[in-house]
ZAPANU-647275 format. One line per field, with one value per residue (C-alpha): z, y negated, x; residue in one letter; residue number from 1. Coordinates in steps of 0.1 Angstrom, whole numbers, padded with zeros to 4 digits, always signed. Layout:
up (Z, ...) .
north (Y, ...) .
east (X, ...) .
code (A, ...) .
pos (NUM, ...) .
// end
This chain:
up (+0262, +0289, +0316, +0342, +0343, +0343, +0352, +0324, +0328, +0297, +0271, +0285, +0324, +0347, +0383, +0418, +0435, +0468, +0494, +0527, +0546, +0515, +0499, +0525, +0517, +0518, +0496, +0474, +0473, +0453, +0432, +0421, +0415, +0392, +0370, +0387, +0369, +0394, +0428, +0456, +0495, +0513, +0513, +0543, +0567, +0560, +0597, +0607, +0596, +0605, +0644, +0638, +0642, +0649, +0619, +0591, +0595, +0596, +0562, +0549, +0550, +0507, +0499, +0472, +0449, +0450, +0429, +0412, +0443, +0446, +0484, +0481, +0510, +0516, +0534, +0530, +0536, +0517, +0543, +0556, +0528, +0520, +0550, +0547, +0514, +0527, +0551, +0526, +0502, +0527, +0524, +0486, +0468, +0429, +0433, +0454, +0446, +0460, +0467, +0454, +0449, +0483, +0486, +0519, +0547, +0574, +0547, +0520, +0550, +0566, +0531, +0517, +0491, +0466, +0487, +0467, +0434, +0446, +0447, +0421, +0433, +0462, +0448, +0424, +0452, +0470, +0439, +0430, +0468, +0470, +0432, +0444, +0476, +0465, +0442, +0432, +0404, +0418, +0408, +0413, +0413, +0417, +0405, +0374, +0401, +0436, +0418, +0383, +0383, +0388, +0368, +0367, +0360, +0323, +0340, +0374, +0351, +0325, +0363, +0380, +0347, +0351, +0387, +0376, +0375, +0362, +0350, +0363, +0373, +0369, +0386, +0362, +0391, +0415, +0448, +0451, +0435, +0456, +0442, +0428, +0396, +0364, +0364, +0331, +0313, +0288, +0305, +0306, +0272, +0269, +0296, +0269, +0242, +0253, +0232, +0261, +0281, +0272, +0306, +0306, +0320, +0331, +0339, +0369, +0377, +0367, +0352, +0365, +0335, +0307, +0286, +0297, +0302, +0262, +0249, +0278, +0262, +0231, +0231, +0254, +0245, +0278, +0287, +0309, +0339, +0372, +0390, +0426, +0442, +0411, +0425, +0458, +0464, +0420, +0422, +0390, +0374, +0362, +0345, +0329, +0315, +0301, +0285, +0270, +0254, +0239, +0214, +0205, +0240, +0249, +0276, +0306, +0332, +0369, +0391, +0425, +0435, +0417, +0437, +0476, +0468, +0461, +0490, +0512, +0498, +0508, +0545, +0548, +0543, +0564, +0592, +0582, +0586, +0607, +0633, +0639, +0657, +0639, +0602, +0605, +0619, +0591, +0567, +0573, +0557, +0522, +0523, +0508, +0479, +0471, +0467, +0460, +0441, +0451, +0457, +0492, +0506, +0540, +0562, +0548, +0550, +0587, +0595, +0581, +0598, +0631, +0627, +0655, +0639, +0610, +0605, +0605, +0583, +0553, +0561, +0554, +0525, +0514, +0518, +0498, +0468, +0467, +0463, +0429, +0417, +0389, +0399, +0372) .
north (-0369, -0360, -0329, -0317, -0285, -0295, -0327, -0355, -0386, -0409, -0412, -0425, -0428, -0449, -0427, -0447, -0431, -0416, -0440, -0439, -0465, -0481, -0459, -0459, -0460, -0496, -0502, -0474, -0494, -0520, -0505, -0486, -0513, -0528, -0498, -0466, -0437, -0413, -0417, -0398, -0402, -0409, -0379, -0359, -0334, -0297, -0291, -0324, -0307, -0270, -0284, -0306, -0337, -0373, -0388, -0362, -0352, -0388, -0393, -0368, -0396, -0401, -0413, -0408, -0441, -0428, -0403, -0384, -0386, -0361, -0351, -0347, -0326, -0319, -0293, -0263, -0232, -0212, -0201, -0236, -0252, -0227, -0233, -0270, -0269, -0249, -0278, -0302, -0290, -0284, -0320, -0313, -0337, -0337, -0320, -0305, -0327, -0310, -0336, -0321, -0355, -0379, -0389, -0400, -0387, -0380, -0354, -0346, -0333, -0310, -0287, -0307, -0330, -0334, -0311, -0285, -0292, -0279, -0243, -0237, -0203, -0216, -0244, -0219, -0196, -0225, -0232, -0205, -0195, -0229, -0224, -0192, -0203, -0232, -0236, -0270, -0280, -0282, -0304, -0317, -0349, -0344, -0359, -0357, -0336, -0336, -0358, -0362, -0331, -0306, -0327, -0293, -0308, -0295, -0263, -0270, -0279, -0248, -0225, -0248, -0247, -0211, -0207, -0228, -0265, -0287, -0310, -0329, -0361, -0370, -0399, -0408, -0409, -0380, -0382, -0393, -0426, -0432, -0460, -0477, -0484, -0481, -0452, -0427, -0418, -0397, -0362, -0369, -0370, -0340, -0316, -0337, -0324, -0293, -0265, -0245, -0270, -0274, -0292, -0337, -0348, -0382, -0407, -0429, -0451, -0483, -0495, -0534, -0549, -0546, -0548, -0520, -0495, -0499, -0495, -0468, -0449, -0454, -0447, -0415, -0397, -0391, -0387, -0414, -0433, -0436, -0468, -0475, -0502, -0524, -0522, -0535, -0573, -0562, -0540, -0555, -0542, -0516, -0536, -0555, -0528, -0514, -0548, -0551, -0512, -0527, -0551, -0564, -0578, -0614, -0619, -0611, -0639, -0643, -0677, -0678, -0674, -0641, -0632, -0641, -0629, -0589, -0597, -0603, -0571, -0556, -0570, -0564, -0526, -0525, -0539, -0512, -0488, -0490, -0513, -0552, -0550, -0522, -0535, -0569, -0559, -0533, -0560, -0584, -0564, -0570, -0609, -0620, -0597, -0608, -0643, -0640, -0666, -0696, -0723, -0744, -0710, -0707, -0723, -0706, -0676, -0679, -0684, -0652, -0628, -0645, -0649, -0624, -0633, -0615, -0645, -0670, -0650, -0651, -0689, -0690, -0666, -0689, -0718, -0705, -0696, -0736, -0749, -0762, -0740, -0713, -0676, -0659) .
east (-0221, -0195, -0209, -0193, -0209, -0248, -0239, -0249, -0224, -0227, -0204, -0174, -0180, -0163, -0153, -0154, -0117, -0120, -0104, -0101, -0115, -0128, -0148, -0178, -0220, -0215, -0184, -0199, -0231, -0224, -0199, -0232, -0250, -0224, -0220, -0199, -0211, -0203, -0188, -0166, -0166, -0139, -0115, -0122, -0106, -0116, -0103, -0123, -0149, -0152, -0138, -0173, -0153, -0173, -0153, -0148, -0188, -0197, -0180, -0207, -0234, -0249, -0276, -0303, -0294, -0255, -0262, -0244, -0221, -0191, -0176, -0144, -0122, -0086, -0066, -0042, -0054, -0080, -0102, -0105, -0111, -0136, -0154, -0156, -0168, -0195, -0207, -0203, -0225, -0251, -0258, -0264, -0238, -0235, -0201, -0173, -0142, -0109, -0078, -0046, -0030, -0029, +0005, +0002, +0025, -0002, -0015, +0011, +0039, +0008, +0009, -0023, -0035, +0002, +0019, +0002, +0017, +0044, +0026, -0001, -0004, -0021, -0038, -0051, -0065, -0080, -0102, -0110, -0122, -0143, -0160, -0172, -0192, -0211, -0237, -0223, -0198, -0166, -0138, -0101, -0080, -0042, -0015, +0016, +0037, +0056, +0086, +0103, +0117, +0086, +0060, +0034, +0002, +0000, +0001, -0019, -0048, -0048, -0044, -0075, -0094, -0088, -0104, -0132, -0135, -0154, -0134, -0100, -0089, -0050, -0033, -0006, +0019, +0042, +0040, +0072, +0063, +0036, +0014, +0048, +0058, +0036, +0013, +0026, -0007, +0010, +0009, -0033, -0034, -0017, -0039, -0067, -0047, -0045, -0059, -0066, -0084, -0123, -0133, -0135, -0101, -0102, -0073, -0065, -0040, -0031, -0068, -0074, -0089, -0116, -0087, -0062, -0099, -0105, -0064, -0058, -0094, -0082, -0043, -0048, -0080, -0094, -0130, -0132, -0115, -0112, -0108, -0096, -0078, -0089, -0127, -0116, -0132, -0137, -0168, -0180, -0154, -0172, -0197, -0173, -0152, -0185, -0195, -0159, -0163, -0196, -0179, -0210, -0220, -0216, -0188, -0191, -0190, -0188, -0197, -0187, -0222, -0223, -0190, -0207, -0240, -0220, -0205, -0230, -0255, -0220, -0224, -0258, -0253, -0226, -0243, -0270, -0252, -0225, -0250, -0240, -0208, -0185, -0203, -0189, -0158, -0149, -0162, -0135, -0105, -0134, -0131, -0097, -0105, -0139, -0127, -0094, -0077, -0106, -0093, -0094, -0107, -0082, -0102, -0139, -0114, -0105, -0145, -0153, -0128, -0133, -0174, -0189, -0229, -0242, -0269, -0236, -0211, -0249, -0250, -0210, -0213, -0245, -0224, -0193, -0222, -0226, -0189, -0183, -0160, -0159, -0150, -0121) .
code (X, X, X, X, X, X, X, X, X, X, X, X, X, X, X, X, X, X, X, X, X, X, X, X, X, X, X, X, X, X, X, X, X, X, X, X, X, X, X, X, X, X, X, X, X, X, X, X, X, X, X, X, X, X, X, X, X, X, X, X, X, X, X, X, X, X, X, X, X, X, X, X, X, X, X, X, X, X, X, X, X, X, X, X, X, X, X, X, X, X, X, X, X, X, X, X, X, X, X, X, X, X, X, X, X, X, X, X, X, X, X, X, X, X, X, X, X, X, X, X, X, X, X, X, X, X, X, X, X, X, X, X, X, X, X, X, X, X, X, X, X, X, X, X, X, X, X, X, X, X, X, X, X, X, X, X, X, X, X, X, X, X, X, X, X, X, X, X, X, X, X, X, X, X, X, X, X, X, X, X, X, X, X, X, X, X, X, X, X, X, X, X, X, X, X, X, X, X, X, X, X, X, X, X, X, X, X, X, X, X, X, X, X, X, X, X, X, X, X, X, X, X, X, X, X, X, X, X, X, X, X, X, X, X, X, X, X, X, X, X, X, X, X, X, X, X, X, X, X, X, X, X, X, X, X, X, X, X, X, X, X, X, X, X, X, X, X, X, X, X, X, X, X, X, X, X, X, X, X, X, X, X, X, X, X, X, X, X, X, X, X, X, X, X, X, X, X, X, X, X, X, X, X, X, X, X, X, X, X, X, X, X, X, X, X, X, X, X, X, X, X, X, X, X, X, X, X, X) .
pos (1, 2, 3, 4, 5, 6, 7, 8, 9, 10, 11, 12, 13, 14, 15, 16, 17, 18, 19, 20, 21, 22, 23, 24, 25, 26, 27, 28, 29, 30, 31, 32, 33, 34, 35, 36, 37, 38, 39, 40, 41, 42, 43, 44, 45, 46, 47, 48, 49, 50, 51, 52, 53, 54, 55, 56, 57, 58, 59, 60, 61, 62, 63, 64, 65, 66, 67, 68, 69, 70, 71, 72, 73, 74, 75, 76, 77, 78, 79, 80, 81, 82, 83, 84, 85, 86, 87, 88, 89, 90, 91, 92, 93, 94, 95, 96, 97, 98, 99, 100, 101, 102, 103, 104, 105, 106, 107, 108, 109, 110, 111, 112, 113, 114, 115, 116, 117, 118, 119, 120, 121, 122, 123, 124, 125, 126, 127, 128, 129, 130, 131, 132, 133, 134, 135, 136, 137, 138, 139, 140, 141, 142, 143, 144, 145, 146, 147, 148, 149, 150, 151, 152, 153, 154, 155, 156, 157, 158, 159, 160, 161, 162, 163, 164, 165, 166, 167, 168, 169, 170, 171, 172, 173, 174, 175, 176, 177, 178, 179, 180, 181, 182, 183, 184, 185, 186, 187, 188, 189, 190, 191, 192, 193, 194, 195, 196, 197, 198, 199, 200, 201, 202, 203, 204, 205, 206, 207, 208, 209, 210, 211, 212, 213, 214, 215, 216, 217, 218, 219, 220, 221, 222, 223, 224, 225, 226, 227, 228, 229, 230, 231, 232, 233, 234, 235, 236, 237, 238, 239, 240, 241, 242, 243, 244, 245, 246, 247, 248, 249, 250, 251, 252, 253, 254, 255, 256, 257, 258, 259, 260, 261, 262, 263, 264, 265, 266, 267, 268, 269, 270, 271, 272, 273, 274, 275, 276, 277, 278, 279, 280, 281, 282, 283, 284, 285, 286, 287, 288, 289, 290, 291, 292, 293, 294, 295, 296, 297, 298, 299, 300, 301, 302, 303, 304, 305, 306, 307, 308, 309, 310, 311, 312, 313, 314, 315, 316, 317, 318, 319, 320, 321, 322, 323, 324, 325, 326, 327, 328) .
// end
């Protein structure tokens, strides 16, 4: 049984990644209901926050049937940081989940999220000032290092472990690779390998297939995996890696009705929550990847991002559920 802190997650749990713009109630939704252990918001602005920003405090939406459901904040500087992880776990999330690894420009060039690796002094002190004002298990997700050349994060964990996490996540990439090239799982296996370490380490990077979740388990040891941009338009996914880790389950397969009827629980919380217009607008970057790879599917395609009705983008996505074709 893997805990983070008191925190029971199964066996071998599978992570929903934080991602912007992605990882919203809706998105997170269904990703739930086809088999996330636990989940993470979007990664939000500690500044965002304390400044009581529209955006950053609207990110702090969970909801009961998420759980367990980690925040997870970014920023660089300690009092900050402490501060918004104050307000975040005034909504009473599972977890505190601090981003030391976005790679992203907008963030890495402002001292935050992988701009830390390159000083674990004050990643440390950042920690260890957020596990000691909240009453919630706190946690990380960073990166290998900044580049090739400072690859720290066998280090960075024993120092974070140290302060008082939980348990890590690693993406098996620097931030100077971005998300290119193949992600290198071997420096998670050895913070798992580590005698020094005692929290669950999981891995991230990389994972896209039932396949690649049961060698990448086995080959590297960790205590279980994080997926991203695999669950986008994929959110079963996560049921199907579990059915391939239990050998003695019958494949797993997925019809094309499966595929739009996800899709369109998907919709229908958007729309819930984000009220008619702004839902169906924010669901249209969704519908490529849902049915990626059908067949014939430009024109129904077209329809969808274009379709201004919620009642006409169900009788399209009802529609698409009836075309004789079988979903990969």
């Amino acid at each position: 049984m893997i805990r983070i802190k008191n925190l029971s997650l199964g066996d071998f749990p599978l992570l929903l990644a934080p991602m912007e713009d992605v990882s919203d109630p809706p998105f997170r939704m269904v990703c739930k209901e086809q088999g996330a252990d636990l989940m993470f918001t979007e990664f939000i602005s500690s500044e965002g926050l304390i400044r009581d920003a529209r955006k950053s405090k609207a990110k702090l939406d969970i909801f009961e049937y998420e759980r367990p459901i980690g925040i997870q904040i970014f920023g660089s500087e300690v009092e900050t940081m402490k501060q918004a992880a104050e307000i975040a776990a005034s909504v009473k999330p599972d977890l505190i989940d601090i981003n030391f690894g976005c790679p992203v420009k907008k963030v890495a060039c402002r001292g935050a999220g992988a701009a830390l690796l390159q000083d674990i002094p004050k990643m440390t002190a950042i920690t260890r000032a957020i596990v000691r004002s909240v009453d919630v298990p706190v946690t990380v997700k960073t990166r290998l290092g900044w580049d090739d050349q400072t690859k720290n994060v066998i280090e960075a964990a024993e120092r974070l472990q140290d302060a008082g996490i939980g348990a890590i996540t690693v993406h098996g990439r620097t931030r100077a690779q971005m998300y290119k090239g193949q992600a290198d799982w071997s420096l998670i296996a050895g913070i798992k390998n580590n005698p020094r370490m005692h929290i669950p380490v999981f891995g991230n990077g990389d994972i896209d297939s039932p396949e690649k979740a049961l060698e990448y388990k086995n080959r590297f040891g960790v205590d279980g995996i994080m997926i991203g941009r695999a669950a986008i338009g994929n959110p079963w996914i996560f049921k199907k890696i579990k059915n391939h880790l239990q050998s003695t389950s019958p494949a797993f397969e997925l019809t094309l009705q499966d595929k739009a009827a996800v899709c369109q629980r998907h919709l229908e919380f958007s729309v819930r929550w984000k009220g008619e217009i702004l839902g169906i607008l924010e669901m249209r970057k969704h519908y490529s990847n849902y049915f990626k790879g059908i067949p014939f599917f430009k024109d129904y395609r077209i329809r969808l991002v274009t379709e201004d009705s919620y009642m006409e983008l169900v009788s399209l996505l009802n529609k698409i559920a009836l075309m004789e074709v079988v979903a990969d």
